[in-house]
VODREN-38626 format. One record per residue: residue in three letters; x, y, z of N, C-alpha, C in turn. Coordinates in Angstrom, 3 decimals, always signed. Layout:
N
aa;n_x;n_y;n_z;ca_x;ca_y;ca_z;c_x;c_y;c_z
ALA;X;Y;Z;X;Y;Z;X;Y;Z
...
***
This chain:
164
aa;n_x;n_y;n_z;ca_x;ca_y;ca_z;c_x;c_y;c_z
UNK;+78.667;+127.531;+94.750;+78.354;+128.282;+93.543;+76.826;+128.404;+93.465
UNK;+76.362;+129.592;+93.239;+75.365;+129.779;+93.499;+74.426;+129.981;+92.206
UNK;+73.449;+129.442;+92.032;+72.038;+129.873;+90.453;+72.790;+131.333;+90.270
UNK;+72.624;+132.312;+90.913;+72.834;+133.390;+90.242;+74.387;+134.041;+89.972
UNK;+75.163;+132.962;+90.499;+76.511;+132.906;+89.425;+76.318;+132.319;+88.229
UNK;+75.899;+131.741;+88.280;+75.631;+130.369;+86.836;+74.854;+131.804;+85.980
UNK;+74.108;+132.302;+86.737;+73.012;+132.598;+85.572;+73.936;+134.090;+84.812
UNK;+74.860;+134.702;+85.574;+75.255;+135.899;+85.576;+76.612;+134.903;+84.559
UNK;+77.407;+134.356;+84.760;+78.905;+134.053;+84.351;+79.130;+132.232;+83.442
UNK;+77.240;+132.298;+82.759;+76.983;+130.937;+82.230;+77.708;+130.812;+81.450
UNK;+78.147;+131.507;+80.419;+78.594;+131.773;+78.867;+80.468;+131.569;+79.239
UNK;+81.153;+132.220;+80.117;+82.469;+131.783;+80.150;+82.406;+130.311;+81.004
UNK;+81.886;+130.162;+81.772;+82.043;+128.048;+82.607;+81.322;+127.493;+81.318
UNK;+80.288;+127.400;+80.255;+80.450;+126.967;+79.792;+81.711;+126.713;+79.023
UNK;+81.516;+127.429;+78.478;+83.117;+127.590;+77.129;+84.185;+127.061;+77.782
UNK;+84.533;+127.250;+79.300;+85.731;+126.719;+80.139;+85.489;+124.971;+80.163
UNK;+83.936;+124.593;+80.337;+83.868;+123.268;+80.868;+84.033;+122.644;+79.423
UNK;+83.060;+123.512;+78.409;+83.010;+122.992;+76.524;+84.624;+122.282;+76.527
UNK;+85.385;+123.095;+76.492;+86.607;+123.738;+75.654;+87.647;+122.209;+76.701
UNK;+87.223;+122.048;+77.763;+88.149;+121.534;+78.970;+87.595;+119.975;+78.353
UNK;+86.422;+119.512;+78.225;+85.870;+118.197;+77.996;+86.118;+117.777;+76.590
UNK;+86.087;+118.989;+75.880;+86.489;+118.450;+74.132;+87.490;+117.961;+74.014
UNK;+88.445;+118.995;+74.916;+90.145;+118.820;+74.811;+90.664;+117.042;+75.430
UNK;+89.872;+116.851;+76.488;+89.747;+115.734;+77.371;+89.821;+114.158;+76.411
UNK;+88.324;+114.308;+75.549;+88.025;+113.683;+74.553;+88.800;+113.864;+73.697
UNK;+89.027;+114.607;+72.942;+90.105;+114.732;+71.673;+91.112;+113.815;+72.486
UNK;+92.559;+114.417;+73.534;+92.943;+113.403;+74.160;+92.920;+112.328;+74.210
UNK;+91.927;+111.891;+74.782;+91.928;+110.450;+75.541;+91.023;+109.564;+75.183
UNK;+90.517;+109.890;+73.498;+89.248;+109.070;+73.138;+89.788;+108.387;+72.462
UNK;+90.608;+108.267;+71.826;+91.246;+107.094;+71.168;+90.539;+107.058;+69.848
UNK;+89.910;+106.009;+68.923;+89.071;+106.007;+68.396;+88.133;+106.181;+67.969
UNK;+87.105;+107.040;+69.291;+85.825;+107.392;+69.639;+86.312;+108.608;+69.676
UNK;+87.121;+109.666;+69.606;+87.608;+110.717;+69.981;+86.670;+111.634;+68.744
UNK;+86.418;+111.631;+67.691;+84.974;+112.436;+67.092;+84.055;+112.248;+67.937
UNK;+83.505;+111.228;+67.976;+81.817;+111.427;+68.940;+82.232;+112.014;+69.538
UNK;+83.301;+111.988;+70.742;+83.009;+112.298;+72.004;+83.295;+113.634;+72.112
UNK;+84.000;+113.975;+70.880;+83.929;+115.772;+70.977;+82.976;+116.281;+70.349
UNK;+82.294;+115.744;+69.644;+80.848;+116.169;+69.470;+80.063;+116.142;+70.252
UNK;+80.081;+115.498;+71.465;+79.251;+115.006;+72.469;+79.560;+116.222;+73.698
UNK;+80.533;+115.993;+73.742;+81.103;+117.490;+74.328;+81.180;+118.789;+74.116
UNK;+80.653;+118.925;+72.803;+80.132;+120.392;+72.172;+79.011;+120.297;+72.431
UNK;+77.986;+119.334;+72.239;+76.657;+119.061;+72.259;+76.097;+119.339;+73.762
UNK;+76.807;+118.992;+74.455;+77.134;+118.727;+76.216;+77.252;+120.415;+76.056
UNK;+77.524;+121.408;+76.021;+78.212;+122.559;+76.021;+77.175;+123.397;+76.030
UNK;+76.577;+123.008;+74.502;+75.648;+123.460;+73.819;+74.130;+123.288;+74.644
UNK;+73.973;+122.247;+75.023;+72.824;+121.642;+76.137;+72.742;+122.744;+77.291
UNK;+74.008;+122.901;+78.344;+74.288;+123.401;+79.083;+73.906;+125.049;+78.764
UNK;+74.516;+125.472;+77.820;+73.476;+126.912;+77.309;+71.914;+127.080;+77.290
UNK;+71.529;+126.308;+77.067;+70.275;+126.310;+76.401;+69.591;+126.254;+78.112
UNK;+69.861;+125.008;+78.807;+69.426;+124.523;+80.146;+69.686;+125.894;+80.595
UNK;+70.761;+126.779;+80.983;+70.365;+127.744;+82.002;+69.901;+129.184;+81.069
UNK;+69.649;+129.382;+79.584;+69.126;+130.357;+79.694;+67.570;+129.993;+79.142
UNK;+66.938;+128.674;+79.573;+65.650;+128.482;+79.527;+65.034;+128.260;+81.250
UNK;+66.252;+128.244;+82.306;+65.651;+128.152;+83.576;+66.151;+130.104;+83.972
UNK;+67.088;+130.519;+83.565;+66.735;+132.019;+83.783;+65.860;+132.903;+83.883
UNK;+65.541;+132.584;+82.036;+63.431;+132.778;+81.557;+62.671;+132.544;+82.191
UNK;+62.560;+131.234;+82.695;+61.616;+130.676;+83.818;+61.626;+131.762;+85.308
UNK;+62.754;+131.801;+85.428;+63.075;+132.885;+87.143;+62.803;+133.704;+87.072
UNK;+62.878;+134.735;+85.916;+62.621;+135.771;+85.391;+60.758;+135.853;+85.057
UNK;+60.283;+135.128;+84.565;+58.467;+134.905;+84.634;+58.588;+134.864;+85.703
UNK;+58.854;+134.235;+86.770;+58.576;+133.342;+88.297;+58.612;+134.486;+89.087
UNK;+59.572;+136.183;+88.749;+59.963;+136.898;+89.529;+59.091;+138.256;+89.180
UNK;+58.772;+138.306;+88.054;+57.484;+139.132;+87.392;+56.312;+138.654;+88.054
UNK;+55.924;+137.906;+87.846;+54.619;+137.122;+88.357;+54.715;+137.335;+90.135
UNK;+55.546;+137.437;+90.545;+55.422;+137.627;+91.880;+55.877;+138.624;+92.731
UNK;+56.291;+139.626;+91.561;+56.319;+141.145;+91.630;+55.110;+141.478;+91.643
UNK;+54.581;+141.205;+90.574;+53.078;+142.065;+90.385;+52.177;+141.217;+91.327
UNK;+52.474;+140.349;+91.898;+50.725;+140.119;+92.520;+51.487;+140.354;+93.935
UNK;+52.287;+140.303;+94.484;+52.965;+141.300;+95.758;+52.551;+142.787;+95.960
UNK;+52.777;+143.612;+94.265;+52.432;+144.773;+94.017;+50.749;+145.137;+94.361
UNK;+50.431;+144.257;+93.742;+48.740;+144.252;+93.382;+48.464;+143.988;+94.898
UNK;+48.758;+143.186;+95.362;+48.094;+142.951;+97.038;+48.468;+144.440;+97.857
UNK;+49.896;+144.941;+97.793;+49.831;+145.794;+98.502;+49.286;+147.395;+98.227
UNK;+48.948;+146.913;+96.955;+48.055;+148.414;+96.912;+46.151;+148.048;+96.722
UNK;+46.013;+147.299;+97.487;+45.151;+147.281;+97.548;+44.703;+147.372;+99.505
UNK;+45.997;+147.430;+100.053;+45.918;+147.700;+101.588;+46.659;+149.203;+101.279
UNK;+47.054;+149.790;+100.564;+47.940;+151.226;+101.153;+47.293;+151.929;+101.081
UNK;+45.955;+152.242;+100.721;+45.172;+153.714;+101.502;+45.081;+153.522;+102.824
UNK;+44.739;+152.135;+103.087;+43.771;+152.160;+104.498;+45.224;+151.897;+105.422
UNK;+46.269;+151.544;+104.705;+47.136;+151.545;+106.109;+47.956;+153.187;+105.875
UNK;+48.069;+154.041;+104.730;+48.354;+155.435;+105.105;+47.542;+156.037;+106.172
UNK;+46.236;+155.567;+106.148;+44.769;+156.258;+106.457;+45.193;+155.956;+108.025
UNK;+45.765;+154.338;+108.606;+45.703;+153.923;+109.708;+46.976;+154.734;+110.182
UNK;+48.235;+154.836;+109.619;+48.849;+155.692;+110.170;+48.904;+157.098;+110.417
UNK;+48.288;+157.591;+109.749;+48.093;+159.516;+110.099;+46.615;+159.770;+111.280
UNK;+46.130;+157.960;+111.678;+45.074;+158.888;+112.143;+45.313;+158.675;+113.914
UNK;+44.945;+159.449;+115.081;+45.227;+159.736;+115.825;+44.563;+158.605;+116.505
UNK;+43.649;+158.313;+116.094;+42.342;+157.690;+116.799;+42.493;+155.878;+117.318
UNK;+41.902;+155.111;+118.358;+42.066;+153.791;+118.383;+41.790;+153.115;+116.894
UNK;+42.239;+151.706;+117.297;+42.421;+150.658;+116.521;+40.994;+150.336;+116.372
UNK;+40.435;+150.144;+114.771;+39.303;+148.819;+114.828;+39.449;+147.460;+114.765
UNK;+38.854;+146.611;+115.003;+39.614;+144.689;+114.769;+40.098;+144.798;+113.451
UNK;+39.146;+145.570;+112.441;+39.615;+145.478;+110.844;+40.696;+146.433;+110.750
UNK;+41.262;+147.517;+111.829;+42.490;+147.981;+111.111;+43.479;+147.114;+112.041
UNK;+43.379;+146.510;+112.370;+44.670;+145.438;+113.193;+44.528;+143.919;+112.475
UNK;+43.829;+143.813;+111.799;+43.685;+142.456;+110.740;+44.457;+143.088;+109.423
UNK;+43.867;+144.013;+108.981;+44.532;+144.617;+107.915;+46.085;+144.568;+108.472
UNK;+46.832;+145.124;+108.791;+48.108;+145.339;+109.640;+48.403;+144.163;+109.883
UNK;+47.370;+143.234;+110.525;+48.896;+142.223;+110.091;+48.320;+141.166;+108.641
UNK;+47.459;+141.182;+107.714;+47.651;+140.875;+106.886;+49.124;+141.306;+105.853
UNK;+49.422;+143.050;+106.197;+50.486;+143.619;+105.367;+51.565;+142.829;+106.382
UNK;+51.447;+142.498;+107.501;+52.833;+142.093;+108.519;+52.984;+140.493;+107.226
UNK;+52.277;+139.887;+106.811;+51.841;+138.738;+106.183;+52.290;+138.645;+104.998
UNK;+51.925;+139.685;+104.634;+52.275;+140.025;+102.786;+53.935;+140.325;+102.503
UNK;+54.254;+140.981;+103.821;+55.842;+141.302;+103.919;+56.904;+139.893;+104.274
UNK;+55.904;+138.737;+105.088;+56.869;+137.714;+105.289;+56.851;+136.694;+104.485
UNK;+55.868;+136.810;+103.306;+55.671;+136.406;+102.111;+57.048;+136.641;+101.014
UNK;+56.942;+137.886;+100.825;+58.117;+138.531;+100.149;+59.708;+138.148;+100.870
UNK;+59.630;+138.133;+101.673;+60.668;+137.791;+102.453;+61.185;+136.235;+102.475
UNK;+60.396;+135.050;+102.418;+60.367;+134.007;+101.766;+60.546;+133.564;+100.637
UNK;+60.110;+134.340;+99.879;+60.451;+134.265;+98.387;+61.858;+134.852;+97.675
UNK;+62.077;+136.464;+98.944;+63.683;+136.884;+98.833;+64.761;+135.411;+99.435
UNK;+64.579;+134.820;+100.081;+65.256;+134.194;+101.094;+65.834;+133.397;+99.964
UNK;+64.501;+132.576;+99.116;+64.947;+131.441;+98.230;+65.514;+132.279;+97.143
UNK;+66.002;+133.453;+96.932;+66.410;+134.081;+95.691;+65.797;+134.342;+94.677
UNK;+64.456;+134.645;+94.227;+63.535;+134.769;+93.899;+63.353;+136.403;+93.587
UNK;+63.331;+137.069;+94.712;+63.372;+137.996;+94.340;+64.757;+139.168;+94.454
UNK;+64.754;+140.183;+93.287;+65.617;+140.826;+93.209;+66.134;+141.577;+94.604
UNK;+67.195;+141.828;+95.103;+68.088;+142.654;+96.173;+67.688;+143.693;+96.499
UNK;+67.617;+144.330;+94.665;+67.145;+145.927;+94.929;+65.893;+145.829;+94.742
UNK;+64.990;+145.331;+94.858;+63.619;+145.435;+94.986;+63.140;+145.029;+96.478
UNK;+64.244;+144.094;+96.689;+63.836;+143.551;+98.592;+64.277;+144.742;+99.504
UNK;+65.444;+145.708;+99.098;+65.395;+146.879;+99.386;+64.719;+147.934;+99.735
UNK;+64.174;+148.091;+98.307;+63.145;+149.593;+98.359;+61.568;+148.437;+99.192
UNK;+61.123;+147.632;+99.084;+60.006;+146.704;+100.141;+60.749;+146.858;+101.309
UNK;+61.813;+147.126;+101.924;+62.207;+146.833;+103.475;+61.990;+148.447;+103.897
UNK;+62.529;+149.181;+103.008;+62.388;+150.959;+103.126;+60.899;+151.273;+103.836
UNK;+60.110;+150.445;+102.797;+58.244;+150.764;+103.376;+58.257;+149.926;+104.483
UNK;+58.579;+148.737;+104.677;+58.330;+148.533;+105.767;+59.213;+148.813;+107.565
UNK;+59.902;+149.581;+107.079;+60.485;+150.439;+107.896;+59.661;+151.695;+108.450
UNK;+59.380;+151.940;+107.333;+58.615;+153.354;+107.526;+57.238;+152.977;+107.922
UNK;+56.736;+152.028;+107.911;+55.330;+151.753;+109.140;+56.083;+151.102;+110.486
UNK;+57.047;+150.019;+110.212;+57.172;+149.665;+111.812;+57.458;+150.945;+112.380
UNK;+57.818;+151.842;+112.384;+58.767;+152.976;+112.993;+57.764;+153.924;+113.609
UNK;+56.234;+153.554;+113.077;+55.031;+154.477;+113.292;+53.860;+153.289;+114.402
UNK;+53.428;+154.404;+115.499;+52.222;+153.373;+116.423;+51.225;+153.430;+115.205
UNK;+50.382;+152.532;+115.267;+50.142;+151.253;+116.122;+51.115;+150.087;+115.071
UNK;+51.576;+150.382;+113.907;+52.301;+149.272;+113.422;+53.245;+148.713;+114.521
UNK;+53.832;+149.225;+115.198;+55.330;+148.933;+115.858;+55.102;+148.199;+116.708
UNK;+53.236;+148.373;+117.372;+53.117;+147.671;+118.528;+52.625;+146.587;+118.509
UNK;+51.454;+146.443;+116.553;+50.935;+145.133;+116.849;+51.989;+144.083;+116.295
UNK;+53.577;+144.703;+115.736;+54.668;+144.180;+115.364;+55.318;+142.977;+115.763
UNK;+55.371;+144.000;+117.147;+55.962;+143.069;+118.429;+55.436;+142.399;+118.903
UNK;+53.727;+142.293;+118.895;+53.145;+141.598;+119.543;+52.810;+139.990;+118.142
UNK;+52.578;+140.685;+117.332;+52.571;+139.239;+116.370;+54.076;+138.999;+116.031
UNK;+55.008;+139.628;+116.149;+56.583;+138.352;+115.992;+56.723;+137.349;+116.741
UNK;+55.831;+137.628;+118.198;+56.172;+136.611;+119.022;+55.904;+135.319;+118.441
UNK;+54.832;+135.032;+117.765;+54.068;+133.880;+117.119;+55.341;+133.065;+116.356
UNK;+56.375;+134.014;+115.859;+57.313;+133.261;+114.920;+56.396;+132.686;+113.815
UNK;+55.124;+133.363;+113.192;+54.792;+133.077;+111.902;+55.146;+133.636;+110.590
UNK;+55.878;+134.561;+110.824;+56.720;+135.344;+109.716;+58.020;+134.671;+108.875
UNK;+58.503;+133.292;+108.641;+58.951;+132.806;+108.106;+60.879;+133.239;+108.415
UNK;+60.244;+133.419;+109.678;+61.599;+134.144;+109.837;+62.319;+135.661;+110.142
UNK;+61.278;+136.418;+109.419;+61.542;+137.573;+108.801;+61.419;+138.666;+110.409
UNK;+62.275;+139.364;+110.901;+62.069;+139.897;+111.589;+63.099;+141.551;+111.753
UNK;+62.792;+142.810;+112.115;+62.899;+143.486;+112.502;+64.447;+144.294;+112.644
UNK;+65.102;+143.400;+112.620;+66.506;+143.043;+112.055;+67.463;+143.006;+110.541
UNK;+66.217;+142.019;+110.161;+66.509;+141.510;+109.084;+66.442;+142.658;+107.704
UNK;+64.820;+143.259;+108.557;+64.032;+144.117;+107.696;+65.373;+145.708;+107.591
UNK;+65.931;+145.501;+108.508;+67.082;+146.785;+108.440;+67.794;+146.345;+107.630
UNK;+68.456;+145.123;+107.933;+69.673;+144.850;+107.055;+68.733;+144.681;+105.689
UNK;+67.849;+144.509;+105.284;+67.412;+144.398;+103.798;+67.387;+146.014;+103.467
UNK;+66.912;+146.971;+104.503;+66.984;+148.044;+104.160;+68.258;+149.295;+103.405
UNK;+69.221;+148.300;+104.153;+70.617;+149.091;+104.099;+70.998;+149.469;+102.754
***
Protein backbone atom coordinates (compact mmCIF):
# COMPACT_ATOMS: atom_id res chain seq x y z
CA UNK A 1 0.00 0.00 0.00
CA UNK A 2 1.39 2.82 -1.13
CA UNK A 3 1.54 7.02 0.51
CA UNK A 4 -0.41 7.84 -2.41
CA UNK A 5 -3.19 5.34 -1.73
CA UNK A 6 -3.38 6.48 1.82
CA UNK A 7 -3.30 9.97 0.69
CA UNK A 8 -5.99 9.50 -2.22
CA UNK A 9 -8.52 6.74 -0.16
CA UNK A 10 -7.50 8.19 3.68
CA UNK A 11 -11.08 9.13 4.65
CA UNK A 12 -12.79 5.52 3.81
CA UNK A 13 -9.52 3.12 5.74
CA UNK A 14 -9.92 5.45 8.19
CA UNK A 15 -13.65 5.13 8.93
CA UNK A 16 -13.08 1.20 8.00
CA UNK A 17 -10.10 0.93 10.64
CA UNK A 18 -12.29 3.84 13.17
CA UNK A 19 -15.50 1.89 12.84
CA UNK A 20 -13.53 -1.89 12.93
CA UNK A 21 -11.44 -0.88 16.38
CA UNK A 22 -14.48 0.86 18.15
CA UNK A 23 -16.57 -2.12 17.33
CA UNK A 24 -13.49 -4.36 18.65
CA UNK A 25 -13.45 -2.29 21.93
CA UNK A 26 -17.10 -1.89 22.45
CA UNK A 27 -16.85 -5.87 22.17
CA UNK A 28 -14.18 -6.96 24.01
CA UNK A 29 -13.49 -4.14 26.55
CA UNK A 30 -15.37 -5.30 29.18
CA UNK A 31 -15.36 -2.55 31.64
CA UNK A 32 -12.91 -0.28 29.95
CA UNK A 33 -15.09 -0.57 26.86
CA UNK A 34 -15.88 3.62 27.00
CA UNK A 35 -12.22 4.61 27.03
CA UNK A 36 -11.32 2.36 24.65
CA UNK A 37 -13.87 3.52 22.18
CA UNK A 38 -12.98 6.80 22.75
CA UNK A 39 -9.53 5.93 22.25
CA UNK A 40 -10.45 4.44 19.09
CA UNK A 41 -12.29 7.42 17.77
CA UNK A 42 -9.46 9.50 19.01
CA UNK A 43 -7.05 6.85 17.22
CA UNK A 44 -9.30 7.56 14.00
CA UNK A 45 -9.39 11.03 14.49
CA UNK A 46 -5.34 11.21 14.95
CA UNK A 47 -5.02 9.15 11.85
CA UNK A 48 -6.94 12.03 9.82
CA UNK A 49 -5.21 14.71 10.93
CA UNK A 50 -1.53 12.64 10.55
CA UNK A 51 -2.12 12.11 6.79
CA UNK A 52 -3.78 15.27 5.82
CA UNK A 53 -0.91 17.28 7.65
CA UNK A 54 1.87 14.94 5.82
CA UNK A 55 -0.13 15.45 2.37
CA UNK A 56 0.30 19.43 3.02
CA UNK A 57 3.76 18.78 3.71
CA UNK A 58 4.16 16.68 0.04
CA UNK A 59 2.25 19.05 -1.50
CA UNK A 60 4.81 22.26 -0.19
CA UNK A 61 7.71 19.60 -0.77
CA UNK A 62 6.30 19.20 -4.50
CA UNK A 63 5.71 23.06 -5.19
CA UNK A 64 8.97 23.94 -3.86
CA UNK A 65 10.56 21.60 -6.16
CA UNK A 66 8.52 22.36 -9.06
CA UNK A 67 9.49 25.82 -9.07
CA UNK A 68 13.16 25.70 -8.42
CA UNK A 69 13.38 22.68 -11.21
CA UNK A 70 11.30 25.32 -13.24
CA UNK A 71 13.51 28.25 -12.31
CA UNK A 72 16.81 26.25 -13.08
CA UNK A 73 15.58 25.20 -16.34
CA UNK A 74 14.75 28.37 -17.67
CA UNK A 75 17.49 29.79 -16.92
CA UNK A 76 19.48 27.16 -19.41
CA UNK A 77 16.57 27.18 -22.27
CA UNK A 78 17.70 29.99 -24.46
CA UNK A 79 21.16 28.83 -24.64
CA UNK A 80 20.23 25.19 -25.09
CA UNK A 81 17.34 26.27 -27.94
CA UNK A 82 20.29 28.53 -29.19
CA UNK A 83 22.66 25.18 -28.93
CA UNK A 84 20.24 23.22 -30.81
CA UNK A 85 19.29 25.24 -34.00
CA UNK A 86 22.85 26.16 -34.41
CA UNK A 87 24.85 24.35 -37.05
CA UNK A 88 28.14 25.23 -35.69
CA UNK A 89 30.80 23.13 -33.18
CA UNK A 90 30.50 22.72 -29.55
CA UNK A 91 32.12 25.31 -26.98
CA UNK A 92 33.40 23.58 -23.43
CA UNK A 93 30.53 26.02 -22.07
CA UNK A 94 27.89 24.64 -24.46
CA UNK A 95 28.76 20.92 -23.46
CA UNK A 96 28.89 21.90 -19.60
CA UNK A 97 25.69 23.60 -20.01
CA UNK A 98 24.20 20.24 -21.67
CA UNK A 99 25.12 18.25 -19.28
CA UNK A 100 24.33 20.44 -16.41
CA UNK A 101 20.46 20.15 -18.08
CA UNK A 102 21.55 16.10 -18.52
CA UNK A 103 21.90 16.88 -14.40
CA UNK A 104 18.91 18.89 -13.75
CA UNK A 105 16.84 16.06 -15.57
CA UNK A 106 18.38 13.21 -13.27
CA UNK A 107 17.57 15.37 -10.45
CA UNK A 108 13.88 15.39 -11.34
CA UNK A 109 13.99 11.94 -12.01
CA UNK A 110 15.13 11.14 -8.42
CA UNK A 111 12.76 13.02 -6.88
CA UNK A 112 9.96 11.32 -9.48
CA UNK A 113 11.40 7.90 -8.43
CA UNK A 114 10.74 8.68 -4.58
CA UNK A 115 7.14 9.95 -5.57
CA UNK A 116 7.60 13.34 -5.11
CA UNK A 117 6.81 14.41 -8.08
CA UNK A 118 3.55 14.39 -10.00
CA UNK A 119 3.19 11.59 -13.20
CA UNK A 120 1.79 14.19 -15.31
CA UNK A 121 4.33 16.63 -14.77
CA UNK A 122 7.25 13.80 -15.05
CA UNK A 123 5.52 13.42 -18.37
CA UNK A 124 5.33 16.68 -20.05
CA UNK A 125 9.63 16.99 -18.39
CA UNK A 126 10.32 13.57 -20.32
CA UNK A 127 8.45 15.15 -23.67
CA UNK A 128 11.41 18.05 -23.46
CA UNK A 129 13.75 15.86 -22.80
CA UNK A 130 13.02 13.78 -25.63
CA UNK A 131 12.94 16.46 -27.84
CA UNK A 132 16.75 17.46 -27.18
CA UNK A 133 18.06 13.84 -26.87
CA UNK A 134 16.57 13.22 -30.37
CA UNK A 135 18.67 16.42 -31.65
CA UNK A 136 22.98 16.41 -32.22
CA UNK A 137 24.93 17.36 -30.17
CA UNK A 138 22.47 16.48 -27.17
CA UNK A 139 22.20 12.74 -28.27
CA UNK A 140 25.87 12.48 -28.49
CA UNK A 141 27.14 14.10 -25.36
CA UNK A 142 24.06 11.75 -23.93
CA UNK A 143 25.63 8.70 -24.63
CA UNK A 144 28.76 9.66 -23.84
CA UNK A 145 27.92 10.95 -20.15
CA UNK A 146 25.36 7.82 -19.37
CA UNK A 147 28.26 5.83 -19.44
CA UNK A 148 29.40 7.44 -16.04
CA UNK A 149 26.05 5.97 -14.50
CA UNK A 150 25.80 9.45 -12.67
CA UNK A 151 22.26 10.03 -13.54
CA UNK A 152 20.67 8.30 -10.63
CA UNK A 153 19.57 5.86 -12.78
CA UNK A 154 17.66 7.73 -15.17
CA UNK A 155 18.29 6.67 -18.62
CA UNK A 156 17.02 6.88 -22.19
CA UNK A 157 14.51 4.25 -21.73
CA UNK A 158 13.13 5.30 -18.88
CA UNK A 159 12.89 8.88 -20.28
CA UNK A 160 10.38 7.17 -23.07
CA UNK A 161 8.48 5.27 -20.80
CA UNK A 162 8.00 8.58 -18.63
CA UNK A 163 7.18 10.05 -21.91
CA UNK A 164 4.36 7.74 -22.92
Amino acid sequence: MTRHFIFKNYWWLGLLLGSTSAGAAYHFGGDDRVGLVGAAIAGTLGFYYFVQQQKLSETELFHNLFTAFNARYDQMNDQLAEIADRASDLTAADRNLIVDYFNLCAEEYLFYKEGYIHRDVWRFWCRGMLWYLRRHPFRDIWHDEVKSESFYGLSFSVIEQGAA
